[in-house]
MMTF fields as JSON, N, C-alpha, C and O atoms, coordinates in Angstrom:
{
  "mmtfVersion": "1.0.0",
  "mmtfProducer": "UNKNOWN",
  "numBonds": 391,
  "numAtoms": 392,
  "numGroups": 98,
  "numChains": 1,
  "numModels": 1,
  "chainsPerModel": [1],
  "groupsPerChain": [98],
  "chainIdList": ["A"],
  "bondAtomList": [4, 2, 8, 6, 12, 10, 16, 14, 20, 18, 24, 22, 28, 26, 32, 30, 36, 34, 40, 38, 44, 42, 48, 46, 52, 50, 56, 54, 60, 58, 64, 62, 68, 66, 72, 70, 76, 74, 80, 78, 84, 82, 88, 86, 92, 90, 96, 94, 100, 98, 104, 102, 108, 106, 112, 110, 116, 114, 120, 118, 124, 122, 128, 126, 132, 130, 136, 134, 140, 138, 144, 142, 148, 146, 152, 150, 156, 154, 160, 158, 164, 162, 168, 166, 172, 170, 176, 174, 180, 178, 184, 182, 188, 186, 192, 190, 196, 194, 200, 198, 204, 202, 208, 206, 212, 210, 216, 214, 220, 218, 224, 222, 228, 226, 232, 230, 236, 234, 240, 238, 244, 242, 248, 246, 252, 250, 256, 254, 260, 258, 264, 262, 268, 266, 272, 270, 276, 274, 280, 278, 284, 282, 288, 286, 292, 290, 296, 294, 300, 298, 304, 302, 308, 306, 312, 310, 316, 314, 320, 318, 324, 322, 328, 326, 332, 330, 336, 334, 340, 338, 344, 342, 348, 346, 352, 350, 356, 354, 360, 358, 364, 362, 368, 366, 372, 370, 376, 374, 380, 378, 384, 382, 388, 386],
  "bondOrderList": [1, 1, 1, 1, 1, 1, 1, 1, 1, 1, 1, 1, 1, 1, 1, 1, 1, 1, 1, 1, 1, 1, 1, 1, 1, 1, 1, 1, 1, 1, 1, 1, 1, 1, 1, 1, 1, 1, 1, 1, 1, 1, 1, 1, 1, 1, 1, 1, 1, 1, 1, 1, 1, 1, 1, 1, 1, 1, 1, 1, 1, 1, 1, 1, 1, 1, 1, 1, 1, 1, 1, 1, 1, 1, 1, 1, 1, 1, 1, 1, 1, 1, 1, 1, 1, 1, 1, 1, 1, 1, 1, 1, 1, 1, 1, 1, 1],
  "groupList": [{"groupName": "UNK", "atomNameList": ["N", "CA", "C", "O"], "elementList": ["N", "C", "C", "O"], "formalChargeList": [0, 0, 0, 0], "bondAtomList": [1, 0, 2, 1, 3, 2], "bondOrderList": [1, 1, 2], "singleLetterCode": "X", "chemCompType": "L-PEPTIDE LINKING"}],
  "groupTypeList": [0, 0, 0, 0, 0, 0, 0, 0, 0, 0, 0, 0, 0, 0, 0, 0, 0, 0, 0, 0, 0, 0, 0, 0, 0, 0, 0, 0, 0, 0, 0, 0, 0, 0, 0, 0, 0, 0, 0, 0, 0, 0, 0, 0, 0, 0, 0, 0, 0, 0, 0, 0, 0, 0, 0, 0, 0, 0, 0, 0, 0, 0, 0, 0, 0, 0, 0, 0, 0, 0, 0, 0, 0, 0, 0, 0, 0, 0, 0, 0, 0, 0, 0, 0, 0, 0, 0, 0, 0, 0, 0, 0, 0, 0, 0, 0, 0, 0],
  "groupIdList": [1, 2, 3, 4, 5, 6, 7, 8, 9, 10, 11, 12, 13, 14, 15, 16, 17, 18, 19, 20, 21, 22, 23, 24, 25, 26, 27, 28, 29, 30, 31, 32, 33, 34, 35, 36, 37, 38, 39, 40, 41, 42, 43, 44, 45, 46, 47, 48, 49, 50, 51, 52, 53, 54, 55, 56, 57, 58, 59, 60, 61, 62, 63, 64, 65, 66, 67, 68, 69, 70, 71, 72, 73, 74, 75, 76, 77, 78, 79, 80, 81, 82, 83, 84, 85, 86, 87, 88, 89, 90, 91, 92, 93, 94, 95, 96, 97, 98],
  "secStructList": [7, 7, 7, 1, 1, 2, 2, 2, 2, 2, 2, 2, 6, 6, 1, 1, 1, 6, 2, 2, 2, 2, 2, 2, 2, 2, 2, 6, 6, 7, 2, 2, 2, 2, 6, 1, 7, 2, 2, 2, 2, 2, 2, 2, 2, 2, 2, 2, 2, 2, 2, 2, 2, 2, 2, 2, 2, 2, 2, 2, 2, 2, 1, 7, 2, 2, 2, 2, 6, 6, 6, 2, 2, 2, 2, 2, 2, 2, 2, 2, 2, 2, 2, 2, 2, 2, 2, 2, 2, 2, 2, 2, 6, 6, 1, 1, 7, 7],
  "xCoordList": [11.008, 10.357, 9.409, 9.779, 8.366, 7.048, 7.632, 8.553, 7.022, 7.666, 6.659, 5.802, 6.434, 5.44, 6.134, 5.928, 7.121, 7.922, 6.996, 6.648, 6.869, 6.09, 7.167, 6.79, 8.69, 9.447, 9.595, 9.332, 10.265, 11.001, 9.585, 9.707, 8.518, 7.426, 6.914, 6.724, 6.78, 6.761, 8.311, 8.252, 9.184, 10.6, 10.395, 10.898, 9.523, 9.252, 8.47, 8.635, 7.311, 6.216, 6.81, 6.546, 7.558, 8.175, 9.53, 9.945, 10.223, 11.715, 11.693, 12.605, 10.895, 11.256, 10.003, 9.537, 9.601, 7.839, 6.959, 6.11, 6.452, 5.649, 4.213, 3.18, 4.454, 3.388, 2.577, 1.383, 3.276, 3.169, 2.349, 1.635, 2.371, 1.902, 0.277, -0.798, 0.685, -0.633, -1.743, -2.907, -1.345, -2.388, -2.471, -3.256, -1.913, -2.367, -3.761, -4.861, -3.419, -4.404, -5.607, -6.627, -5.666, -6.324, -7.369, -8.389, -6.792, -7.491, -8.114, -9.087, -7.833, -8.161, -8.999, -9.428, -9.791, -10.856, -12.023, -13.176, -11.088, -12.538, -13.073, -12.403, -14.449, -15.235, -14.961, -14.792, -14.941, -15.039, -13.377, -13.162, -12.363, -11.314, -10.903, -10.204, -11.447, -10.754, -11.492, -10.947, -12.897, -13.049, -12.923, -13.879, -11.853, -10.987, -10.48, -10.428, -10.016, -8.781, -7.354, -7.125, -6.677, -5.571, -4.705, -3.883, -4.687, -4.012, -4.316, -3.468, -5.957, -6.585, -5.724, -5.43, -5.537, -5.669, -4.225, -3.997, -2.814, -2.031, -1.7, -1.291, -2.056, -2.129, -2.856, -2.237, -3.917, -4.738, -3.817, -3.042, -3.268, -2.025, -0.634, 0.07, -0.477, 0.788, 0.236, 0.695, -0.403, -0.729, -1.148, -0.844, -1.867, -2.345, -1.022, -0.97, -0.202, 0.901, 1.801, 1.658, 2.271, 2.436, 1.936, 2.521, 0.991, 0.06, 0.512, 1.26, -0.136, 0.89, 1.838, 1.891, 2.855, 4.05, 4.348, 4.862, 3.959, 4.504, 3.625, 3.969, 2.294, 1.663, 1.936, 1.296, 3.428, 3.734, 4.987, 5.392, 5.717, 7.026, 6.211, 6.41, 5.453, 4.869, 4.696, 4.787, 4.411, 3.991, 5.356, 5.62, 6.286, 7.609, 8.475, 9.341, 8.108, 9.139, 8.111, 8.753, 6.47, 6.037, 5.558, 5.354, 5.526, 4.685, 5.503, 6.532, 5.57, 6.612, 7.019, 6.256, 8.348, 9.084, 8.169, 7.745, 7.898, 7.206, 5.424, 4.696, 4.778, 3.541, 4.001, 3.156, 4.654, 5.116, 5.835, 5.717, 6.248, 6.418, 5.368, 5.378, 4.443, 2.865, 2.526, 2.513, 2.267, 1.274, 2.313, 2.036, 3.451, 4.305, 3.718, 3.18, 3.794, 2.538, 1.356, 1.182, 0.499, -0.471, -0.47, -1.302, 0.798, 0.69, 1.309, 1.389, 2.173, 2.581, 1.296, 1.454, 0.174, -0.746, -1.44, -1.476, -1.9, -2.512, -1.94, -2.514, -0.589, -0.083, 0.388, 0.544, 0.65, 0.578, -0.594, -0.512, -1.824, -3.064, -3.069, -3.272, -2.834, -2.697, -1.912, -2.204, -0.651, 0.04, -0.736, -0.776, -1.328, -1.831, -2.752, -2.887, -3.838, -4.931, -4.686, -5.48, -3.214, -3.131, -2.8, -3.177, -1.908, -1.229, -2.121, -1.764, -3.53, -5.025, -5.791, -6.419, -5.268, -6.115, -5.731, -6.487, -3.784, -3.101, -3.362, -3.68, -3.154, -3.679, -4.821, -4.975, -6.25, -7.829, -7.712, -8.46, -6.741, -7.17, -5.961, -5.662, -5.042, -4.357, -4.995, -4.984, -5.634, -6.05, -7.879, -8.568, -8.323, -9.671, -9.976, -9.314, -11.004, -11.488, -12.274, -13.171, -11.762, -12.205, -13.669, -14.12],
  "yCoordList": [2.943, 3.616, 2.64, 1.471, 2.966, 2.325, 1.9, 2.495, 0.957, 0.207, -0.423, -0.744, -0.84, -1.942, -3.063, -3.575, -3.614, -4.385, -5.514, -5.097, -6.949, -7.211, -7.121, -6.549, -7.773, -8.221, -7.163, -7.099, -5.855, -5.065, -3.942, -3.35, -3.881, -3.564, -4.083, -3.464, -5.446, -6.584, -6.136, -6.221, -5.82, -5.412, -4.122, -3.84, -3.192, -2.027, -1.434, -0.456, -2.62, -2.479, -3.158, -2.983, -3.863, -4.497, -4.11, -4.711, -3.279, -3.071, -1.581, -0.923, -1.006, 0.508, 1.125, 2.17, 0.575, 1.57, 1.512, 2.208, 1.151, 1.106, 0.593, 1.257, -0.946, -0.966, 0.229, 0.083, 1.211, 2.026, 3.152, 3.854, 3.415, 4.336, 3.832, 4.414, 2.241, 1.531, 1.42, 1.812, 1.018, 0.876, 2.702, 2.699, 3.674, 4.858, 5.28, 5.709, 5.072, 5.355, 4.688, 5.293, 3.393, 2.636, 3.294, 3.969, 2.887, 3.671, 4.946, 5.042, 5.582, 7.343, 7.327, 8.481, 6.538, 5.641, 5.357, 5.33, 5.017, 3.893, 5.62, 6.143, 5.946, 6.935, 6.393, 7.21, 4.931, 4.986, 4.957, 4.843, 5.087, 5.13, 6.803, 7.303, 7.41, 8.588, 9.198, 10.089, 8.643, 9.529, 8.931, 8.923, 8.386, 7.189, 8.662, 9.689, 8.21, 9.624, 9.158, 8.114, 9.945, 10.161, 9.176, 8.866, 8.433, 7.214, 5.83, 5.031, 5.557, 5.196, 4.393, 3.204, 5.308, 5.825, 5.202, 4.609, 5.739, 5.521, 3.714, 3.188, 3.204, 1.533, 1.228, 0.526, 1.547, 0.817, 0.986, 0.054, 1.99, 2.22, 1.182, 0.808, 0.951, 0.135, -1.161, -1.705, -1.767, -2.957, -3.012, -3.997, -2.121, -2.59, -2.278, -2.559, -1.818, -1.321, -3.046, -3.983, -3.012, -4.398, -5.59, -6.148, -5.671, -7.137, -7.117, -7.961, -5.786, -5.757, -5.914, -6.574, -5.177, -5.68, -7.282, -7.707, -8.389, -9.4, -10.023, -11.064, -9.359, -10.673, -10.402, -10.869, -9.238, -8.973, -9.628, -10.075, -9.593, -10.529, -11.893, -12.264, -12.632, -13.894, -14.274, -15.424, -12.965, -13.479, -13.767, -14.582, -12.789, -12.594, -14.024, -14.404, -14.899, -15.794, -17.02, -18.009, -17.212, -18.573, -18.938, -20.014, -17.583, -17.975, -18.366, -17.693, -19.891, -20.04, -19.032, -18.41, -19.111, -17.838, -18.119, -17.194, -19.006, -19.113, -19.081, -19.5, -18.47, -18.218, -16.915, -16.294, -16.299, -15.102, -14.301, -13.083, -14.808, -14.794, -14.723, -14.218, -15.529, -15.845, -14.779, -14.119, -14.092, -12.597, -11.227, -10.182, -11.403, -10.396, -9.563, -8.52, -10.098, -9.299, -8.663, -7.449, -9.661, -8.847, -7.744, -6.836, -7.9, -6.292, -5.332, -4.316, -5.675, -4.523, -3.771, -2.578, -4.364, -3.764, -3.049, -1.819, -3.641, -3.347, -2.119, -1.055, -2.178, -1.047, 0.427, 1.453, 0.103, 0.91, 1.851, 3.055, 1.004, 1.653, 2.383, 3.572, 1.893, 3.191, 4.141, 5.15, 4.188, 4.984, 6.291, 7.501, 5.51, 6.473, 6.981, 8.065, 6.75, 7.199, 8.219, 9.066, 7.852, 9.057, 10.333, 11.433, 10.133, 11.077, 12.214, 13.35, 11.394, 11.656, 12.891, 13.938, 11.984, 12.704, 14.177, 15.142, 14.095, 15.26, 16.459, 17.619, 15.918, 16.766, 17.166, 18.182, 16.319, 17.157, 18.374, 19.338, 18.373, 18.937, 19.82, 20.355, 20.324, 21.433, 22.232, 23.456, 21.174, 22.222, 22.569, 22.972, 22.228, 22.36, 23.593, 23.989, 24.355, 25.913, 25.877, 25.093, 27.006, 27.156, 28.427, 28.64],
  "zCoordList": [-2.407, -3.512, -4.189, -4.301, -4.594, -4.868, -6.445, -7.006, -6.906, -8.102, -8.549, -7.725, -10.188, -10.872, -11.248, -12.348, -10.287, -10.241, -8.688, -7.584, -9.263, -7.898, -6.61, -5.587, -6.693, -5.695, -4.911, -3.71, -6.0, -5.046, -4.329, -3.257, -5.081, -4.23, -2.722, -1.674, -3.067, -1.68, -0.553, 0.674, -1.078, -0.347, 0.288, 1.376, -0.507, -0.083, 1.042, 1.771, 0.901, 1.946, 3.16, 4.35, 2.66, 4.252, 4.728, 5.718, 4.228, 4.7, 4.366, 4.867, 3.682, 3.725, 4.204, 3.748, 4.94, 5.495, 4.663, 5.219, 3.591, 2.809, 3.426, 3.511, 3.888, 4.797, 5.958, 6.218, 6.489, 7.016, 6.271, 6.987, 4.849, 4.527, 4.108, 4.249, 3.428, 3.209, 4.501, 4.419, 5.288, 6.329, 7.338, 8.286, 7.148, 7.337, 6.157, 6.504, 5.081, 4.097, 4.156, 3.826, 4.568, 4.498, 5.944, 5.799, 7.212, 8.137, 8.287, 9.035, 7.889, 7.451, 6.697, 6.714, 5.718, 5.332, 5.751, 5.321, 7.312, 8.258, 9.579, 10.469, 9.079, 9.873, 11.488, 12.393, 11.721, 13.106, 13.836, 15.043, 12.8, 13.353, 13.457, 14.339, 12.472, 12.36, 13.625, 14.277, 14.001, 15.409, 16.557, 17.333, 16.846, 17.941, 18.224, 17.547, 19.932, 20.652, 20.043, 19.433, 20.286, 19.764, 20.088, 19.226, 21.453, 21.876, 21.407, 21.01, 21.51, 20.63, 19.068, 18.947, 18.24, 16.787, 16.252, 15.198, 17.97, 17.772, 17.366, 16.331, 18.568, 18.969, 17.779, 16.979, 17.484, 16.233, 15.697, 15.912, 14.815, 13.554, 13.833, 12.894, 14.679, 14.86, 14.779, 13.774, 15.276, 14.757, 13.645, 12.97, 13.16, 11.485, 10.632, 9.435, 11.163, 10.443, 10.537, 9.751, 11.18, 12.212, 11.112, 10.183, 11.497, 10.598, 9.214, 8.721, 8.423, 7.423, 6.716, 5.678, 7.35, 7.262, 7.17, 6.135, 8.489, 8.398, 7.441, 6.88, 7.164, 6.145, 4.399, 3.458, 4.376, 3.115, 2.814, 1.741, 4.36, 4.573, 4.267, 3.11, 4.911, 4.772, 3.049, 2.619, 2.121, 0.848, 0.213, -0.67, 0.956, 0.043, 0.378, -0.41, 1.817, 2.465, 2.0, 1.645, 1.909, 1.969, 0.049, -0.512, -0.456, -1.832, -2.533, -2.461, -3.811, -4.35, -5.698, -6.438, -5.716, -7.177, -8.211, -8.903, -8.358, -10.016, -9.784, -10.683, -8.316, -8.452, -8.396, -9.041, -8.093, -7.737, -9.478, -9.611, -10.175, -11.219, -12.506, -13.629, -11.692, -12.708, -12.068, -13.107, -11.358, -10.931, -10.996, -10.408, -11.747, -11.714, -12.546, -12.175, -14.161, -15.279, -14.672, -14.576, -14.241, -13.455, -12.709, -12.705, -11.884, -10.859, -11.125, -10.434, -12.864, -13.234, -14.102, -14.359, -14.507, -15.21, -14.082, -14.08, -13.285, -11.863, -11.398, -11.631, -10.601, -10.529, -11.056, -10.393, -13.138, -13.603, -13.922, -14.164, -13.875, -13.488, -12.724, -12.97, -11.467, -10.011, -10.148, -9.506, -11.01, -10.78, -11.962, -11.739, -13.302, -14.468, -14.026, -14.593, -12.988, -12.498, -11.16, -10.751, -10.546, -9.357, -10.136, -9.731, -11.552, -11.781, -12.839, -13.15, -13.303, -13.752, -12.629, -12.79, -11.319, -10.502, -10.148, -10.034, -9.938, -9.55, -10.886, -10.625, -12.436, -13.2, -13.371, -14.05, -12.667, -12.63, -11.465, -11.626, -10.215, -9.154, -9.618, -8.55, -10.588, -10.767, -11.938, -12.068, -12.887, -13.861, -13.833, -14.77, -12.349, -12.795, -12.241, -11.282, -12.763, -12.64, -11.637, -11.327, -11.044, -9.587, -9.343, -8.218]
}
């Protein structure tokens, strides 16, 4: 579950699929991937899924606690942003006149 917490976010993307959803979004993005064949699309997605993952494990196993601690504030402002602005977005696209 997605969190404005830095650790258990970093825990998330790497032990509960999170990375997985990040680099789907991210690709679905890129015009020259979305018109890749279907086998294609697959292999690209697993490795970017892949890379991900270990270079979120890498932040969680090589960065030290107390730089990790100094950017905790930060990504809770950061993230609470994303979360006030998705939930901005879900209320423009339910209440706007059609």
């Amino acid at each position: 579950m997605p969190t404005t917490d830095l650790l258990p976010f970093l825990q998330w993307l790497v032990y509960a699929g999170g990375s997985i959803l990040i680099g789907s979004w991210i690709l679905e993005h890129i015009p020259r991937f979305v018109a890749a064949p279907p086998e294609a699309k697959k292999i690209i997605n697993i490795i970017v899924d892949v890379v991900l993952a270990l270079g979120f494990y890498a932040i969680m196993v090589f960065v030290p606690a107390d730089i990790l601690a100094t950017l905790a504030p930060w990504f809770t402002v950061a993230a609470g942003t994303v979360v006030l602005y998705s939930g901005g977005q879900v209320v423009h696209k339910l209440t706007k006149p059609e």
